[in-house]
N, C-alpha and C positions, 0 to 999 in steps of 0.2 A: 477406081482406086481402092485397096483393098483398104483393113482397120491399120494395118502396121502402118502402113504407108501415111493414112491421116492423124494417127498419133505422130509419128514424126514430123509433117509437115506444120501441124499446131504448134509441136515446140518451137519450129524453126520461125512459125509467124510470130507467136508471142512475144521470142528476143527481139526480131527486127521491128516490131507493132506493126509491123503490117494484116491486112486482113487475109485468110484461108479461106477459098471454096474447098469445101470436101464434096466431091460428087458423090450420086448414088452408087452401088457395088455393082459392077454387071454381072450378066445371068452366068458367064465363065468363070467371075469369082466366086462364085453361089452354088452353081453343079460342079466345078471341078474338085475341092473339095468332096462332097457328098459322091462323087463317081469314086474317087478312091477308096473312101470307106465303104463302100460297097463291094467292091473290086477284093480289097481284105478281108471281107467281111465273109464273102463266099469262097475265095482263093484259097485261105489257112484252112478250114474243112474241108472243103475237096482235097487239098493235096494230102490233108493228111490221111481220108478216105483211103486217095488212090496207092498212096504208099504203103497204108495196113498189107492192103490186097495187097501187092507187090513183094512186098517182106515175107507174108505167111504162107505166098507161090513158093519163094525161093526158101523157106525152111521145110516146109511141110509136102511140099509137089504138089498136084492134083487135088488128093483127097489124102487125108486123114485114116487110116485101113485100122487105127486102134480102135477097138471093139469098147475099148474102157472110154474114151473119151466122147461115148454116145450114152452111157448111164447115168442116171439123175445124183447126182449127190448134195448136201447141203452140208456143213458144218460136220463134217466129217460123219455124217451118217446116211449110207446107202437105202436106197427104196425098198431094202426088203422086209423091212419091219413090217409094214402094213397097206392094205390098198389105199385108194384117194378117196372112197366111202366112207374113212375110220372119224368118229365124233370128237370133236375137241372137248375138253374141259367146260365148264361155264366159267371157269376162273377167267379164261383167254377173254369172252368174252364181257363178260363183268370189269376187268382192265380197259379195255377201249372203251362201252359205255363212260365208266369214269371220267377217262381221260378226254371223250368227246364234252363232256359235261363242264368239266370245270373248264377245258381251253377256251368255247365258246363263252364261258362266263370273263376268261379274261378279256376277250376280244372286244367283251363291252366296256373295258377301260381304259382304250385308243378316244372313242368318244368323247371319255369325260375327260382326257387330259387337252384335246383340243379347247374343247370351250373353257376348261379353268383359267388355259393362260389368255384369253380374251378378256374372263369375268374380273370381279374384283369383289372381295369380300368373304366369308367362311362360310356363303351357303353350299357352294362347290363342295369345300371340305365334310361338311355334314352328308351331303350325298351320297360320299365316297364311303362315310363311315358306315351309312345304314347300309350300301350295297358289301362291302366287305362283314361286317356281324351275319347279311343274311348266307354268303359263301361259308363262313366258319361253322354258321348253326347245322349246314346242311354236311360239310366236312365232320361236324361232333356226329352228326346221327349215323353218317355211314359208319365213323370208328366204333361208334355204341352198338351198332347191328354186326358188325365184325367183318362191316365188307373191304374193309383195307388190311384183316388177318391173312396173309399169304400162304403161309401156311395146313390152313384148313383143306 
């Protein structure tokens, strides 16, 4: 007997007071389900795989013969500026440092919201305070050392 079926049969015993057995679910109620979302789950990406292919046969034929549509382009500027040897800025990477820096500092404040809402009392709160003063002091000195001037 699946759920629907013993929520229904509970209302119908409770009006008459009679007693319901709910049996347990068989293994048909339990895989059939779960075969179907599977079933969807691989069917919608594949079809729509096979269709891409199928669509870009019937616009494009075989192969593709434009000579442009094999050159690298990005944001509307072609590869010919420079090889893939050329140095980036330290700016580039000074940016990601940063940003590795303080994300991981936020990622330590999933923690402390778990256990706040278990604890009770403002020693949590205090926690949080000295952990944000020590983020800000460390955000004052990069701005005092000019490593968030973009500029430069």
């Amino acid at each position: 007997m699946n759920v629907i079926a013993a929520v229904i049969a509970s209302f119908a015993g409770a009006e008459s007071g009679g007693a319901v057995v709910v049996s347990e679910p068989s293994m048909f109620d339990i895989v059939f389900p779960l075969s179907i979302l599977l079933l969807i789950g691989l069917g919608i990406p594949a079809f729509m795989l096979i269709a891409n292919h199928v669509i870009s046969r019937m616009a494009h034929g075989t192969r593709n013969t434009n000579p442009g549509k094999d050159v690298p382009y990005e944001a509307g500027v072609t590869a010919t500026l420079g090889g893939a040897d050329e140095r980036f800025s330290v700016k580039f990477y000074l940016v990601a440092m940063l940003f590795l820096a303080f994300d991981l500092e936020v990622a330590f404040l999933y923690p402390w919201a778990i256990h706040f809402t278990k604890s009770q009392g403002f020693g949590m709160v205090w926690l949080l305070l000295v952990f944000l003063v020590m983020l800000e002091v460390g955000y004052l000195y990069l701005y005092k050392k000019g490593a968030l001037d973009w500029d430069k």
